[in-house]
C-alpha positions as CSV (number, residue, x, y, z in Angstrom):
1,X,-25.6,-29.1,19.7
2,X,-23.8,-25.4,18.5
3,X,-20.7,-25.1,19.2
4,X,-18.5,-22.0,19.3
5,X,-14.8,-21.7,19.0
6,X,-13.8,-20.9,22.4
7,X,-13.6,-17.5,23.1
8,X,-9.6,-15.7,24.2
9,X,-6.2,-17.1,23.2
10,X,-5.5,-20.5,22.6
11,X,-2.0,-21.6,23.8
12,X,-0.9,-23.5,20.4
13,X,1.9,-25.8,20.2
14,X,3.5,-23.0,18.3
15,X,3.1,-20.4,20.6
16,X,4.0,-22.4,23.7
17,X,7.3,-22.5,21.9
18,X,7.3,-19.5,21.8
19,X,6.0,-18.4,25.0
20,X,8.9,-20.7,26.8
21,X,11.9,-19.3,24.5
22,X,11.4,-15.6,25.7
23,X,10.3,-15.6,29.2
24,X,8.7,-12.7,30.8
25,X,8.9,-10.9,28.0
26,X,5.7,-13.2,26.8
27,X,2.2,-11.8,26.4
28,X,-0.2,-14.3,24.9
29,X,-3.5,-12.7,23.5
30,X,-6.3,-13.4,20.6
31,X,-5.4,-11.9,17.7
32,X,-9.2,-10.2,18.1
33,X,-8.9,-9.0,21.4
34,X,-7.9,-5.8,23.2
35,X,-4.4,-7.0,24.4
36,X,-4.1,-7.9,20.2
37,X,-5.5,-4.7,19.3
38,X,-2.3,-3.2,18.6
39,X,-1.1,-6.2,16.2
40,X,-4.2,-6.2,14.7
41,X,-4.3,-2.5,13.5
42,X,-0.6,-2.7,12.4
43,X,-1.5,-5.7,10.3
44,X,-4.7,-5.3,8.8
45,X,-5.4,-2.5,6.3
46,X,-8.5,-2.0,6.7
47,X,-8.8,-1.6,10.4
48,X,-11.1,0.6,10.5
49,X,-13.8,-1.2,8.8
50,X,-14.4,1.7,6.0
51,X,-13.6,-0.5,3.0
52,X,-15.4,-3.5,4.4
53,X,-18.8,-1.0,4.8
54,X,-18.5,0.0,1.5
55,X,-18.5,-3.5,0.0
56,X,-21.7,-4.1,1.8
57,X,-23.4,-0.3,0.7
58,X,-23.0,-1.1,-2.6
59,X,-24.9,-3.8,-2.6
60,X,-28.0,-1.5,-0.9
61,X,-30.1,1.6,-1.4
62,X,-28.8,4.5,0.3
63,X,-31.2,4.0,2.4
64,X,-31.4,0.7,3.7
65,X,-33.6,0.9,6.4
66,X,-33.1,-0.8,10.0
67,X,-29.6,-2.9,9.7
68,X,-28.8,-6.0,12.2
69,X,-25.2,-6.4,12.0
70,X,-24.1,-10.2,13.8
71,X,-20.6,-10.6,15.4
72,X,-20.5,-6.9,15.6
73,X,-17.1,-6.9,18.0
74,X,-16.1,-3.3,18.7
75,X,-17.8,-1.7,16.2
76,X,-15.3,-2.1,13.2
77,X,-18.2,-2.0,10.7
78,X,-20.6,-0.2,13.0
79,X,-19.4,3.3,13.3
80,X,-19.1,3.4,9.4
81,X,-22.6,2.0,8.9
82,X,-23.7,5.1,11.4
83,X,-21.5,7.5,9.2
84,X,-23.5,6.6,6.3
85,X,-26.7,7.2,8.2
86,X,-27.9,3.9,8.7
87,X,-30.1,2.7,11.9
88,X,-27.7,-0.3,13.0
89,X,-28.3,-3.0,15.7
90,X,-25.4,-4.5,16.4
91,X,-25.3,-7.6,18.2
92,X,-22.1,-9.4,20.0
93,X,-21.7,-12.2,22.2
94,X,-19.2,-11.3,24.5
95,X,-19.9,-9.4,27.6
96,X,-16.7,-8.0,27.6
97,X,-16.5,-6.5,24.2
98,X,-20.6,-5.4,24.5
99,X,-19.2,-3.3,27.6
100,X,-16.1,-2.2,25.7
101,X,-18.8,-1.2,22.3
102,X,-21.1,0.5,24.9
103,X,-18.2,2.9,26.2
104,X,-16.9,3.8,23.0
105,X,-20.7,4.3,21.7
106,X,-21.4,6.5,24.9
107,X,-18.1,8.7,23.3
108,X,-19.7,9.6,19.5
109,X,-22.2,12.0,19.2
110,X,-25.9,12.1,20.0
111,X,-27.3,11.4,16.2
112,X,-24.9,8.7,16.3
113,X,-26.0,7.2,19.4
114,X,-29.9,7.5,18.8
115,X,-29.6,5.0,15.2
116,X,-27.8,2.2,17.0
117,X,-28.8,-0.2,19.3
118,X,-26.4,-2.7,20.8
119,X,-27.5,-6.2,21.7
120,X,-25.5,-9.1,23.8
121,X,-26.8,-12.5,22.2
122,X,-25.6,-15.2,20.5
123,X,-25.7,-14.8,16.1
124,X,-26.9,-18.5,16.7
125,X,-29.9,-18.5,18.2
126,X,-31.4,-14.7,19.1
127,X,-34.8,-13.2,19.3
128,X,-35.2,-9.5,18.8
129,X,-39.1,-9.0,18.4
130,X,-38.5,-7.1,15.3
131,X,-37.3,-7.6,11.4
132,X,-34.7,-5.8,9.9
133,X,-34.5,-4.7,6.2
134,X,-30.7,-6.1,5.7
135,X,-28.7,-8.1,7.9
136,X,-24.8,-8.5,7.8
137,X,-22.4,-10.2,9.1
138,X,-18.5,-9.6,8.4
139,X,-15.4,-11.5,7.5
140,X,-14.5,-14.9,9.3
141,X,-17.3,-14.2,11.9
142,X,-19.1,-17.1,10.4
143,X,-16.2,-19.7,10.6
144,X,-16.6,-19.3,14.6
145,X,-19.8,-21.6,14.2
146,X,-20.0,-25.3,13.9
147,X,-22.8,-26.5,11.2
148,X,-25.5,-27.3,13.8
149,X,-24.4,-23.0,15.0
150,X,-24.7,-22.0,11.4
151,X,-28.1,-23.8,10.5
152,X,-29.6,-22.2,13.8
153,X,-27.6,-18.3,12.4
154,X,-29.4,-18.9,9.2
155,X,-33.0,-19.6,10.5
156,X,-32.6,-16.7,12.9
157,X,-32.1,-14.4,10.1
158,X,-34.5,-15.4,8.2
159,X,-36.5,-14.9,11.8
160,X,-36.0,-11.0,11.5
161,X,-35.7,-10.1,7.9
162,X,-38.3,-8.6,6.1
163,X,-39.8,-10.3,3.6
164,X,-37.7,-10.0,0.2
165,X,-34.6,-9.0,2.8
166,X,-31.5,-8.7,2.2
167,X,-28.6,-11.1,4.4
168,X,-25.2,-10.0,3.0
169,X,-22.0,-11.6,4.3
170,X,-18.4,-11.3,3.8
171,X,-16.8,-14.5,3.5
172,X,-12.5,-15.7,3.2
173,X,-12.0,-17.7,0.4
174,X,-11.0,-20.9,2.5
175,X,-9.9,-24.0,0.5
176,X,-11.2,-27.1,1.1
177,X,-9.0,-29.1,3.7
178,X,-6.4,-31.2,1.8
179,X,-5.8,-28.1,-0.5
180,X,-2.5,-27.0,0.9
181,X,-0.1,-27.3,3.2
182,X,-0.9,-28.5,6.5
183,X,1.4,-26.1,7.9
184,X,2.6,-22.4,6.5
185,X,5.0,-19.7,7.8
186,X,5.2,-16.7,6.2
187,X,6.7,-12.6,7.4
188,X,4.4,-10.3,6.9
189,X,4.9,-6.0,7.5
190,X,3.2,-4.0,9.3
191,X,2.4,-0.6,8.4
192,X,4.1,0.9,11.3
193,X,7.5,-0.7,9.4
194,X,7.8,-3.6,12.2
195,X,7.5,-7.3,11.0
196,X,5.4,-10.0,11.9
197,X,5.4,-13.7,11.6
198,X,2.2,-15.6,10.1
199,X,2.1,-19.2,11.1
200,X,-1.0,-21.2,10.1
201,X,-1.9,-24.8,11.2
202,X,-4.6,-27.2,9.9
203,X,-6.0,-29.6,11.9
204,X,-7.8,-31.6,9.3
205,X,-9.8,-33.6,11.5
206,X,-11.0,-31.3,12.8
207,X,-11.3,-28.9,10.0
208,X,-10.0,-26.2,11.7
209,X,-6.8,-23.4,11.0
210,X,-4.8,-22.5,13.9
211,X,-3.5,-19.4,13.3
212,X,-0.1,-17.4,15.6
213,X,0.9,-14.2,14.7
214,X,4.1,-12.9,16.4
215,X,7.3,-10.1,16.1
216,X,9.7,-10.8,13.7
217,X,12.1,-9.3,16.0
218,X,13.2,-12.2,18.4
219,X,14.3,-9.2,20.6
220,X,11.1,-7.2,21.1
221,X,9.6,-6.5,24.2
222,X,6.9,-7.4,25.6
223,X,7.1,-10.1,22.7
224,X,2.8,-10.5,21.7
225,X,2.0,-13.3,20.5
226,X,-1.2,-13.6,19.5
227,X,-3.3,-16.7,17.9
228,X,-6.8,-17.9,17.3
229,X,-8.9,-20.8,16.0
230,X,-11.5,-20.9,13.0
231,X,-13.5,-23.3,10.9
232,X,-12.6,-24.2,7.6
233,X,-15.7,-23.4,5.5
234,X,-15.6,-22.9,2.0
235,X,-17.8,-20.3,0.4
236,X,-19.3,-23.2,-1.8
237,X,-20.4,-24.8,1.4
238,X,-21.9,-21.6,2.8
239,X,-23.9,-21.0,-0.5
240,X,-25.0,-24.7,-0.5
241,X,-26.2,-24.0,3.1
242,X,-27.9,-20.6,2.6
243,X,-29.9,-22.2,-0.5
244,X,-30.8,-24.8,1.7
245,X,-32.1,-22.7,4.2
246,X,-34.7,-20.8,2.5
247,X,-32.3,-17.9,1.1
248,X,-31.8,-17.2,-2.7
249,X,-28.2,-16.6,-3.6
250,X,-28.2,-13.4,-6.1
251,X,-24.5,-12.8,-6.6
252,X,-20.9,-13.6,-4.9
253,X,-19.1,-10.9,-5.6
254,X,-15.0,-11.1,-4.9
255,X,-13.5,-8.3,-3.3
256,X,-9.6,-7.8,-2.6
257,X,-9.2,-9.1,1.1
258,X,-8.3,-5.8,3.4
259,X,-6.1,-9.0,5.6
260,X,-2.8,-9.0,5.4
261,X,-1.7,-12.8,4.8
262,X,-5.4,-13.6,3.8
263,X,-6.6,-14.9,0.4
264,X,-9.4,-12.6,-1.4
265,X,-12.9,-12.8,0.2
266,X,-15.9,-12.9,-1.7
267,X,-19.4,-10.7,-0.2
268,X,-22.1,-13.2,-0.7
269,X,-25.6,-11.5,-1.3
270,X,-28.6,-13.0,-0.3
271,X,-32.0,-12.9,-0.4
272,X,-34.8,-14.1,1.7
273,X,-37.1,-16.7,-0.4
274,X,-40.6,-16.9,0.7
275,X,-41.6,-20.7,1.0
276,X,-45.1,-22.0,0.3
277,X,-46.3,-24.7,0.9
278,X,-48.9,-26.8,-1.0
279,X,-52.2,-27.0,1.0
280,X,-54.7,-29.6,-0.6
């Protein structure tokens, strides 16, 4: 059965401490999420998605022809697909966010809006009723999917991609479990000046990273603290898995990580690999 880390904050140990040390000045939120939204674009660099796009155009013609982007969010790597002049379908689970991507879609101009197409679905298990020429999907979005959820992400894909296709993804560098600490704490700085604290748990049975991100300052109010939960897959795994699954793997290329507090992340490209089967 797929399963999907649950969707919102997640009350860690660490953050209940947290939470119960300053009171009502306490806002809990997912790092990813619009209460986290200012955190998030104080701490990573790349918030608007242009460096992450790039990564991904270099790897394709100028002209790629019709783009599905999975885990799309709010657009991050949308709008900058559009500003190349792609056609982008951008698919995202969450009703929420979809409504959130419509609005701010509904905002840019016409050309923008006629070359993209947003979807609700799940990057698990979706049918379009059309193939795309390249499909991406962005950093960490992958490690929200359990193996059964990634198996069914992989034969979807290869469900909508033309044949020869192209399925590029950005992946963290994640070290297998067991290859450091269970637990890390670490200040990291925002580009507004303020500082944040970085605390990461591994739960090894479970192969999962708990990650809490909160001020520096014990003194700031409202005092956001904002965690969330993903897989530990490493990118050896993911290759092994997208071999297995009918894709060819023609280069990982590593790219400096655009995360504060992250390791490097590699962009894996893929290709779709006809199968044939021997008929006697």
């Amino acid at each position: 059965m797929t399963e999907q880390l649950e969707r919102g904050p997640v009350r860690t140990a660490h953050a209940g401490v947290l939470l119960a040390a300053v009171g009502e000045r306490g806002v809990l939120c997912d790092f990813y999420d619009e209460d986290g939204s200012d955190t998030y674009r104080d701490l990573i660099q790349d918030a608007d998605g242009t460096s992450e796009a790039r990564q991904f155009a270099a790897r394709l013609r100028p002209a790629p022809g019709p783009v599905l982007e999975l885990a799309a969010g709010m657009g991050r790597l949308t709008f900058p697909f559009l500003d190349l002049g792609w056609e982008v379908t951008a698919l995202e689970l969450s009703a929420t966010v979809v409504t959130a991507f419509r609005k701010r879609l509904a905002e840019a101009t016409a050309d923008r809006q006629g070359r993209c197409t947003v979807v609700q679905a799940d990057m698990s298990a979706f049918a379009l009723g059309k193939r795309f020429e390249t499909v991406v999907i962005s950093s960490g979005s992958i490690n929200e999917l359990d193996e059964d959820g990634r198996k069914g992400l992989y034969a979807s894909v290869r469900e909508h991609l033309e044949p020869g296709g192209k399925f590029l993804l950005s992946l963290e560098m994640t070290k297998p479990v067991g290859a450091e600490p269970l637990e890390r704490q670490q200040e990291l700085p925002g580009r507004s000046g303020r500082r944040h604290v970085l605390h990461v748990k591994i739960l090894p049975s479970e192969e999962i990273q708990e990650i809490t991100i909160y001020p520096a300052e014990e003194t700031a109010d409202p005092f956001v603290v904002c965690t969330h939960r993903r897989r530990l897959v490493t990118v050896d795994r993911i290759v092994r898995e997208l071999e297995g699954a009918g894709f060819a793997v023609l280069a990982r290329a590593p790219f400096a990580s655009t995360s504060a507090g992250r390791d490097d992340m590699v962009l894996v490209d893929a290709v779709k690999r006809e199968i044939t089967r021997d008929v006697r």
